[in-house]
DSSP file (Angstrom, degrees, kcal/mol; ACC not computed):
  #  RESIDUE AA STRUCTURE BP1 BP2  ACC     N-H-->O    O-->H-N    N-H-->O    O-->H-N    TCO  KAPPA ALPHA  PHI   PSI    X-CA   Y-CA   Z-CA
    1    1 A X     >        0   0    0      0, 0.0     4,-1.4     0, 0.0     5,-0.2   0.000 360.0 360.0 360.0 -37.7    0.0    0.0    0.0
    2    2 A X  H  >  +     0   0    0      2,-0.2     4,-1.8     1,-0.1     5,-0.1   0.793 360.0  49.2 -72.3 -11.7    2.9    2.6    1.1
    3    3 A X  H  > S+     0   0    0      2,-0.2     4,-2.9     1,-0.1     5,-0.3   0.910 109.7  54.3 -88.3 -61.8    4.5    2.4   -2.8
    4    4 A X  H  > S+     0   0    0      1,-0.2     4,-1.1     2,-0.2    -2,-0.2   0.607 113.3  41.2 -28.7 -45.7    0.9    3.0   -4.1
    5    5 A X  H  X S+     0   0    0     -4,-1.4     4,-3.7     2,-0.3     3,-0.5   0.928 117.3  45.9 -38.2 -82.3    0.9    5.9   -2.0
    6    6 A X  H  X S+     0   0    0     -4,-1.8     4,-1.2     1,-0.3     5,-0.3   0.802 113.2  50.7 -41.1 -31.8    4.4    6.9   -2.9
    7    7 A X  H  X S+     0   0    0     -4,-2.9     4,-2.0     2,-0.2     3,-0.4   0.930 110.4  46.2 -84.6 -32.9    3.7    6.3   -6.5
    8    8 A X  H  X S+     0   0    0     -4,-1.1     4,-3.0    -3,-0.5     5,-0.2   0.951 119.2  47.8 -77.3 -41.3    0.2    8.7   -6.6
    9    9 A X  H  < S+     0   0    0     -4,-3.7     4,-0.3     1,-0.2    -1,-0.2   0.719 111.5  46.5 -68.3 -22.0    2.4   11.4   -4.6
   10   10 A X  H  X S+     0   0    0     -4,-1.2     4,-2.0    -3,-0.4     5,-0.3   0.695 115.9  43.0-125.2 -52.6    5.2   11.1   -6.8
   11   11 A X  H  X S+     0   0    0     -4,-2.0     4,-1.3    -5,-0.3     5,-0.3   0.994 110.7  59.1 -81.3 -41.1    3.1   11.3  -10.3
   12   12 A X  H  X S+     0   0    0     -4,-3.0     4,-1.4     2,-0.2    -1,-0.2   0.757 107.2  47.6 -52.8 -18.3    0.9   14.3   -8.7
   13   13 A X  H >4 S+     0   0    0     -4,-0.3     3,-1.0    -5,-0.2    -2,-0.2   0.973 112.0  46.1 -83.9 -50.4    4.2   16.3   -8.3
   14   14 A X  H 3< S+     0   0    0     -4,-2.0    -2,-0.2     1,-0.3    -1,-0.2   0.668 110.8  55.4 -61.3  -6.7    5.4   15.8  -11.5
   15   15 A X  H 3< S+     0   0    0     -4,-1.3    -1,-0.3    -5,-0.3    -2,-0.2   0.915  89.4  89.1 -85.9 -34.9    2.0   16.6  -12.9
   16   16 A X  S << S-     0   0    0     -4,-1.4    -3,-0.0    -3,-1.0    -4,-0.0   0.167  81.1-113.8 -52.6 149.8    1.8   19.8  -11.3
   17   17 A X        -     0   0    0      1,-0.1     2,-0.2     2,-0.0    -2,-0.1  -0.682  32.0-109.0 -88.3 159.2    3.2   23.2  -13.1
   18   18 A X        -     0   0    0      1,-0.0     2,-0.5     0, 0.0    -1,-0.1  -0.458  20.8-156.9 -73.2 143.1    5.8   24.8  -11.9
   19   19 A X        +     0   0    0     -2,-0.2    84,-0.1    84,-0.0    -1,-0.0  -0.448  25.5 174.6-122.4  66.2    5.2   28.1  -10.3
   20   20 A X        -     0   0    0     -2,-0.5     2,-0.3    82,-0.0    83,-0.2  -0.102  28.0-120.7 -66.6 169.6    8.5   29.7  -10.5
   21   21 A X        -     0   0    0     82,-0.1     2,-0.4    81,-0.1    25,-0.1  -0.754  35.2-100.2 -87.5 143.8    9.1   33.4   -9.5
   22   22 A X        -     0   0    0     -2,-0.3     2,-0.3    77,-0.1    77,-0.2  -0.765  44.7-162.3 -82.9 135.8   10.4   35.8  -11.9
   23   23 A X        -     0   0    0     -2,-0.4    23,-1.5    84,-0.0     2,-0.5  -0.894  22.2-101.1-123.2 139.0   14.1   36.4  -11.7
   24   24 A X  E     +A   45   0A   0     -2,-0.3    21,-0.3    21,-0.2     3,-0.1  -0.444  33.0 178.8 -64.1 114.0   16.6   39.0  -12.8
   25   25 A X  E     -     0   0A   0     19,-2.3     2,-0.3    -2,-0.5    20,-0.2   0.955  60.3 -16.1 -77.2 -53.2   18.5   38.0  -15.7
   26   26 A X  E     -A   44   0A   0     18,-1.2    18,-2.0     2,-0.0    -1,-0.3  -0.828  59.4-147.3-140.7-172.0   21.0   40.7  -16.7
   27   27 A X  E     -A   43   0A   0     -2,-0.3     2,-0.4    16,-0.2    16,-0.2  -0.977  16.8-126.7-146.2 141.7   21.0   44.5  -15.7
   28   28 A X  E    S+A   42   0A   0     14,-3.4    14,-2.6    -2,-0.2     2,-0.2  -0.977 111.6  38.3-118.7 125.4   22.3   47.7  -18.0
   29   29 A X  S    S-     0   0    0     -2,-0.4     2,-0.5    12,-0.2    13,-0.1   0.624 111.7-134.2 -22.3 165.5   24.5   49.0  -15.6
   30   30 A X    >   -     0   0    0     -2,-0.2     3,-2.4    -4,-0.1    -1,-0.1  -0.993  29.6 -73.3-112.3 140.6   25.5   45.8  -14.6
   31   31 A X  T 3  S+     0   0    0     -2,-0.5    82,-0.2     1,-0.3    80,-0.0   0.173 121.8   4.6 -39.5 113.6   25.9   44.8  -10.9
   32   32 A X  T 3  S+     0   0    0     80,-5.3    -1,-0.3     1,-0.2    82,-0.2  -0.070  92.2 154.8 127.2 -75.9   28.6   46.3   -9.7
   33   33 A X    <   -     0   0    0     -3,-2.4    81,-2.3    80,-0.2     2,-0.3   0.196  35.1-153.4 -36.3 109.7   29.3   48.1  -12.6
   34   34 A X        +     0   0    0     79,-0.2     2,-0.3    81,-0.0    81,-0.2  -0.926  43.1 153.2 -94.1 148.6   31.5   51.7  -12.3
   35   35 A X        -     0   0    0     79,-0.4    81,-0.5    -2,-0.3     3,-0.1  -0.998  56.2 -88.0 177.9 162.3   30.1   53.8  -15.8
   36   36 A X  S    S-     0   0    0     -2,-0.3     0, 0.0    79,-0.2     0, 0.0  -0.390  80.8 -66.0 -69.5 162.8   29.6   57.3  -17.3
   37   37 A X        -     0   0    0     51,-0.1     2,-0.3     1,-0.1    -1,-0.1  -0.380  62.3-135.8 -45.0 134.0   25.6   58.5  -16.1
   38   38 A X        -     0   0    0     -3,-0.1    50,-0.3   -10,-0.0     3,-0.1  -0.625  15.2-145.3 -90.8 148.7   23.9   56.4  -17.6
   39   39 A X  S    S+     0   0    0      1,-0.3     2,-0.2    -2,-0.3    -2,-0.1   0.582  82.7  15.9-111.6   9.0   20.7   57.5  -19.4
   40   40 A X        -     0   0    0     43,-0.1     2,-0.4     2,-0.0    -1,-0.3  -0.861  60.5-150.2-151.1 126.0   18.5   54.3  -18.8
   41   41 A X  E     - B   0  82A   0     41,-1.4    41,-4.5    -2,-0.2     2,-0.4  -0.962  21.7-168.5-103.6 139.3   18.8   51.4  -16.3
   42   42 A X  E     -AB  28  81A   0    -14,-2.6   -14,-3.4    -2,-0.4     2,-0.4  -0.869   4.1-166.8-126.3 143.9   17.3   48.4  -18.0
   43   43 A X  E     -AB  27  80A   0     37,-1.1    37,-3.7    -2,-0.4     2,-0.3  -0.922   7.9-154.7-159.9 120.4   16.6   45.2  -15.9
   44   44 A X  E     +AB  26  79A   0    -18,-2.0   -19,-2.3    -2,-0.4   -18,-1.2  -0.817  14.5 179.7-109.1 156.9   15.8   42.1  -17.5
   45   45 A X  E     -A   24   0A   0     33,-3.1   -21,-0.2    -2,-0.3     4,-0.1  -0.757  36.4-103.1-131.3 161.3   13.7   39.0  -16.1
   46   46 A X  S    S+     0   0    0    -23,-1.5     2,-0.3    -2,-0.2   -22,-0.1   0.542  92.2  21.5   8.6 -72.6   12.5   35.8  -16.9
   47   47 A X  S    S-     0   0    0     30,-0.1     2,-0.4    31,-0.1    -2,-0.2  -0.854  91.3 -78.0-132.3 166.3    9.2   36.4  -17.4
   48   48 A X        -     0   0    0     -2,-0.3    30,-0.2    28,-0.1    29,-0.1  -0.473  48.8-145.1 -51.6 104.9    6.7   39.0  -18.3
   49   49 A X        -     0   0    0     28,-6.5     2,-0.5    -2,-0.4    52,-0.2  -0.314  19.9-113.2 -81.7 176.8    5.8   41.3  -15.1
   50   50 A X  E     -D  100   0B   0     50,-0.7    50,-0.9     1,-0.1    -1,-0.1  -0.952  32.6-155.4-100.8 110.5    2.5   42.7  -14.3
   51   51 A X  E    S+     0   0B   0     -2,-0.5    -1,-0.1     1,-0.2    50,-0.0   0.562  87.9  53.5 -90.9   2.9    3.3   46.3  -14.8
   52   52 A X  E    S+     0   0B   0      1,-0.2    -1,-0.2    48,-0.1     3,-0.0   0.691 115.0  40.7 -75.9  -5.5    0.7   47.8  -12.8
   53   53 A X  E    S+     0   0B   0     47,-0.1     2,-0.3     2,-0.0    -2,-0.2   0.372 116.7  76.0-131.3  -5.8    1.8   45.5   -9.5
   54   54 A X  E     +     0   0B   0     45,-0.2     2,-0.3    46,-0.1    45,-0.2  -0.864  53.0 117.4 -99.0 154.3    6.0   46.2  -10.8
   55   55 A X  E     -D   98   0B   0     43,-1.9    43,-1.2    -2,-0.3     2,-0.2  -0.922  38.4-110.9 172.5-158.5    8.5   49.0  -10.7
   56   56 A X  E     -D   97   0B   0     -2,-0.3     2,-0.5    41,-0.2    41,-0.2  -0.987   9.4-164.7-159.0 137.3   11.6   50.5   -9.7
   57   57 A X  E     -D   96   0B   0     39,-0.9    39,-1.6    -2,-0.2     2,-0.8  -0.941  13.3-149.9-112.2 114.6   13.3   53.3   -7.4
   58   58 A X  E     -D   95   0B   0     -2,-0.5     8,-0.3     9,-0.2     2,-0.2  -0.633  19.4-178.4-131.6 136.0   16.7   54.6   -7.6
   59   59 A X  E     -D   94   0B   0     35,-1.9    35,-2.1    -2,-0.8     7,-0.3  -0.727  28.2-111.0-100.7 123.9   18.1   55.7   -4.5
   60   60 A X  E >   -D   93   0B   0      5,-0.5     3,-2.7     4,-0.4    33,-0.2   0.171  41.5-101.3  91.1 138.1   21.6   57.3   -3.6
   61   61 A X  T 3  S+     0   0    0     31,-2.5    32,-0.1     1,-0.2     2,-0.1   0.929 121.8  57.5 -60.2 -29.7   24.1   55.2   -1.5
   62   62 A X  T 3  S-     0   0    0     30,-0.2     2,-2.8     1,-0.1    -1,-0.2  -0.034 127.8 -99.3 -87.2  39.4   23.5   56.8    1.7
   63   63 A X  S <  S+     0   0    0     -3,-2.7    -1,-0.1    -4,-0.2    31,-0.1  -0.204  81.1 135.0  93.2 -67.0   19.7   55.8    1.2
   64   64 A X        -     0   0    0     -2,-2.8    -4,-0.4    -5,-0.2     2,-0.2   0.271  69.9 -99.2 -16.8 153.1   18.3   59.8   -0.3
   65   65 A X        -     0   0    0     -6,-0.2    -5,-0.5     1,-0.1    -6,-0.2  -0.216  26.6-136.2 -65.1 178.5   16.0   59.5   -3.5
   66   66 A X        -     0   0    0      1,-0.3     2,-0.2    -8,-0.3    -7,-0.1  -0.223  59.7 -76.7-128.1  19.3   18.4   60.2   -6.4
   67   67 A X  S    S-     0   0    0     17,-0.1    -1,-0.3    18,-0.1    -9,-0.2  -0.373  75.5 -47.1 100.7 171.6   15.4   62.7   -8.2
   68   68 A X        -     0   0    0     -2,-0.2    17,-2.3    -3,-0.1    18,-0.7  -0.536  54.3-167.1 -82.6 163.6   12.4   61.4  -10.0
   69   69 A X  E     -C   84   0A   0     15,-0.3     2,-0.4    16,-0.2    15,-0.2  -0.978  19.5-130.3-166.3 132.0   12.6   58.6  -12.6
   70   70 A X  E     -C   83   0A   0     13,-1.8    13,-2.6    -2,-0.3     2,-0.4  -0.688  25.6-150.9-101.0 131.1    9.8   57.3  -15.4
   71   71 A X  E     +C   82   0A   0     -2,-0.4     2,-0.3    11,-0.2    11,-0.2  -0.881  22.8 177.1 -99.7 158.9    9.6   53.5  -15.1
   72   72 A X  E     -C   81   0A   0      9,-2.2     9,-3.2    -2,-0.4     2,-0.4  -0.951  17.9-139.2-160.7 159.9    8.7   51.8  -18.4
   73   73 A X  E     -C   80   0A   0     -2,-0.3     7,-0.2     7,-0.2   -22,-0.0  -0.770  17.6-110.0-116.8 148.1    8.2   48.6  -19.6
   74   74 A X        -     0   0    0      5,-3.2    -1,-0.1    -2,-0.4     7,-0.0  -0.075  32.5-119.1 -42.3 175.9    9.0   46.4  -23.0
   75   75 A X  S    S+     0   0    0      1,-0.1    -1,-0.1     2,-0.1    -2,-0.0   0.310 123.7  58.0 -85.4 -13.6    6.0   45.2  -25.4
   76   76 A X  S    S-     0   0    0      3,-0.0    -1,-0.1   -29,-0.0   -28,-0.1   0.828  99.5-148.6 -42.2 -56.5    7.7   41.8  -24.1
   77   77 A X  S    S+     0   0    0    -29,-0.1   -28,-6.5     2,-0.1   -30,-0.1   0.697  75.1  98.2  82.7  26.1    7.1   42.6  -20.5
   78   78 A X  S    S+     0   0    0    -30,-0.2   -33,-3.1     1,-0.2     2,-0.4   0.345  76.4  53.2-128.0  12.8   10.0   41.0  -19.5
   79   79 A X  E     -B   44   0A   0    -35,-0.2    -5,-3.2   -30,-0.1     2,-0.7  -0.924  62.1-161.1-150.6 119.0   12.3   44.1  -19.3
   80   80 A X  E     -BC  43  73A   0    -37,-3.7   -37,-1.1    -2,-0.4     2,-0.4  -0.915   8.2-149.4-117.0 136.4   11.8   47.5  -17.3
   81   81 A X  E     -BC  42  72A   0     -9,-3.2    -9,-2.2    -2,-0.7     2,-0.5  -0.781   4.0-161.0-128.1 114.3   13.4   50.5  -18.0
   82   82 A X  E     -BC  41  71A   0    -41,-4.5   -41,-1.4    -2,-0.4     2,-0.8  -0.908  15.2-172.0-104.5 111.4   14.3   53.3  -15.0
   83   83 A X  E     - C   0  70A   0    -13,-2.6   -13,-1.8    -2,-0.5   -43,-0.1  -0.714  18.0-136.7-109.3 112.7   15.0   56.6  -16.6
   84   84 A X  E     - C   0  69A   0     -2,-0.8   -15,-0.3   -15,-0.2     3,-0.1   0.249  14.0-137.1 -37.6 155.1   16.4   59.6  -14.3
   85   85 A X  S    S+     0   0    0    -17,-2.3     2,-0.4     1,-0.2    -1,-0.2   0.562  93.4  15.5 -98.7 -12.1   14.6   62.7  -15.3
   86   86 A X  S    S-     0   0    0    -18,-0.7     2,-0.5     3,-0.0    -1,-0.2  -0.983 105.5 -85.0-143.1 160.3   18.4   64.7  -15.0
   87   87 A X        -     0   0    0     -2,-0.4   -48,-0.1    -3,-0.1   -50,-0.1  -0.619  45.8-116.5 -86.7 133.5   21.8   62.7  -14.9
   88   88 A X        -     0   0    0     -2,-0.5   -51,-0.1   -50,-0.3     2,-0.1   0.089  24.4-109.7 -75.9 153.9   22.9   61.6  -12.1
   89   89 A X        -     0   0    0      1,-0.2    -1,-0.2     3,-0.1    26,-0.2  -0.388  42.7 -78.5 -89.8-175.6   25.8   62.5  -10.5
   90   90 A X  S    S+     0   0    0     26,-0.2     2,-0.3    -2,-0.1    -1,-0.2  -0.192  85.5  63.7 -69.9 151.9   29.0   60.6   -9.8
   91   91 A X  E    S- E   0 115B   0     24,-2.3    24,-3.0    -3,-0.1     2,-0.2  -0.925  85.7 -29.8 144.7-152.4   28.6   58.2   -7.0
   92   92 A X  E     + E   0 114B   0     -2,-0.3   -31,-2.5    22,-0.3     2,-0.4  -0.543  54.2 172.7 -81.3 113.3   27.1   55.3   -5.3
   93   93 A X  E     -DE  60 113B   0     20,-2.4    20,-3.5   -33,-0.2     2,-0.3  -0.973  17.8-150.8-141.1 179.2   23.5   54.5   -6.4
   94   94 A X  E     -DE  59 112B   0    -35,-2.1   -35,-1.9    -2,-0.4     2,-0.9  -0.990  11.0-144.3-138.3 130.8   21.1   51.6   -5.6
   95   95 A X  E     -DE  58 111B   0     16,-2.2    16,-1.1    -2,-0.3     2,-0.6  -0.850  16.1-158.9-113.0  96.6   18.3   50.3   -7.9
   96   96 A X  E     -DE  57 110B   0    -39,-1.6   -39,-0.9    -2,-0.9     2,-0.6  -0.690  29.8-169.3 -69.0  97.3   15.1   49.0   -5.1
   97   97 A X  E     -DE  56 109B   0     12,-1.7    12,-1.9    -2,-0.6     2,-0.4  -0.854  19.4-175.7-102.3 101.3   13.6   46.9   -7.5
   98   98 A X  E     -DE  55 108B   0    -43,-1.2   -43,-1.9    -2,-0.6     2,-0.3  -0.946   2.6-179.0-131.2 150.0    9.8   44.8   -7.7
   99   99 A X  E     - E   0 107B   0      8,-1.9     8,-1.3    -2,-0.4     2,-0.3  -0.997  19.8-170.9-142.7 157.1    7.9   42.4   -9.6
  100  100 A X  E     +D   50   0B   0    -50,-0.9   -50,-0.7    -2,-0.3     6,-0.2  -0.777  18.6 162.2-133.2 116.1    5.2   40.6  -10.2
  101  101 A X        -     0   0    0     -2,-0.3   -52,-0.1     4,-0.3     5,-0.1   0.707  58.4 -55.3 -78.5-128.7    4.4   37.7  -12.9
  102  102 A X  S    S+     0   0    0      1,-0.2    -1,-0.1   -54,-0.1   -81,-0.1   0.503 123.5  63.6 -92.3   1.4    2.1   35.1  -13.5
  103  103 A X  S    S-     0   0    0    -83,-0.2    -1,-0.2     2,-0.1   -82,-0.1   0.714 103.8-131.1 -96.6 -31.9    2.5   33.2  -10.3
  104  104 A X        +     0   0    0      1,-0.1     2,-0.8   -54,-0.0    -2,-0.1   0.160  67.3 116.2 107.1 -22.5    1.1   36.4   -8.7
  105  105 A X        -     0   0    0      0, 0.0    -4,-0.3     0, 0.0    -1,-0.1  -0.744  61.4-124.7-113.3 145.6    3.6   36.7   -6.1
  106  106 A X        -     0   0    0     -2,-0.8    -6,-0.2    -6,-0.2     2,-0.2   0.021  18.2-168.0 -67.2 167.8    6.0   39.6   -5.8
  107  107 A X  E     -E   99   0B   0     -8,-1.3    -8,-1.9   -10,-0.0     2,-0.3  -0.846   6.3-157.2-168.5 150.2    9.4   39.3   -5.6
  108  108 A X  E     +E   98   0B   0    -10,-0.2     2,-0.3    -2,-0.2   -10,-0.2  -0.918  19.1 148.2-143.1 151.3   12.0   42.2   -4.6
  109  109 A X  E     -E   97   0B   0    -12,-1.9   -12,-1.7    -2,-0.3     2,-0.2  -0.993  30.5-123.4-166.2-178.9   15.9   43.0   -5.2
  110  110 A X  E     -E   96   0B   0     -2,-0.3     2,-0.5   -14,-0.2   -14,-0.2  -0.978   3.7-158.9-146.8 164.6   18.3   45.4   -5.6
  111  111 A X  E     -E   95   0B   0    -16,-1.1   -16,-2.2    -2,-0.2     2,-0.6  -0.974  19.7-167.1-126.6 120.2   21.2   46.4   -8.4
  112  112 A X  E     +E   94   0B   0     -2,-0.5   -80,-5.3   -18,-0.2     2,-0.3  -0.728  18.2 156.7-104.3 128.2   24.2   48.8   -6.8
  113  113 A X  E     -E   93   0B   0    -20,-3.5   -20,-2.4    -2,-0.6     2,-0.2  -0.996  32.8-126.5-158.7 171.5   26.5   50.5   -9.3
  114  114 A X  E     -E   92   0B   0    -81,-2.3   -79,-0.4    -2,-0.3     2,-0.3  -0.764   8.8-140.2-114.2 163.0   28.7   53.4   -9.2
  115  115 A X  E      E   91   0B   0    -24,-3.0   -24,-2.3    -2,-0.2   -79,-0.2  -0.961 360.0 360.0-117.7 147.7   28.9   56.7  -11.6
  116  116 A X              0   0    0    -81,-0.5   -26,-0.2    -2,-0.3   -80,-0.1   0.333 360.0 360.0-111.6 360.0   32.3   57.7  -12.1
């Protein structure tokens, strides 16, 4: 009886879908990254966010806003785009970063780079 068991539990996981999270693939800066002001930071994912329930902030290293910034998204969805409204100056900045796909729950990060 316990392999039957084992065996229905074993074909119901594999039947189930996978409900992965959407994850950051690459970043323009890239993580890290020292680079002239940039005039876009682009961060790409996985999957296709829900842009109403996604965005972006970017924040100064000691924590301050860094100015206003338009988020926008591909016609993919799978890539959002922070652009400062004036170019930043050099230092330390941090991109607070959330989404949410098709599994429905949000997911958070951040991408640090410096301007020289």
């Amino acid at each position: 009886m316990s392999r039957l068991i084992a065996g229905a539990m074993l074909f119901a996981m594999a039947a189930a879908p996978a409900a992965a999270h959407p994850k950051l693939l690459a970043s323009a800066p890239a993580e890290g990254a020292a680079v002239a002001a940039p005039g876009e930071i682009r961060l790409q994912f996985s999957e296709k966010l829900f842009s109403k329930m996604s965005g972006a902030k970017l924040v100064r290293a000691d924590g301050k806003p860094a100015g206003a910034a338009e988020v926008n998204f591909a016609e993919d969805g799978k890539s959002l785009m922070l652009v400062p409204a004036k170019p930043l100056a050099a230092g330390g900045y941090t991109v607070e970063w959330y989404g949410v796909a098709g599994d429905t729950h949000r997911v958070t990060g951040t991408l640090h780079f410096t301007v020289r």
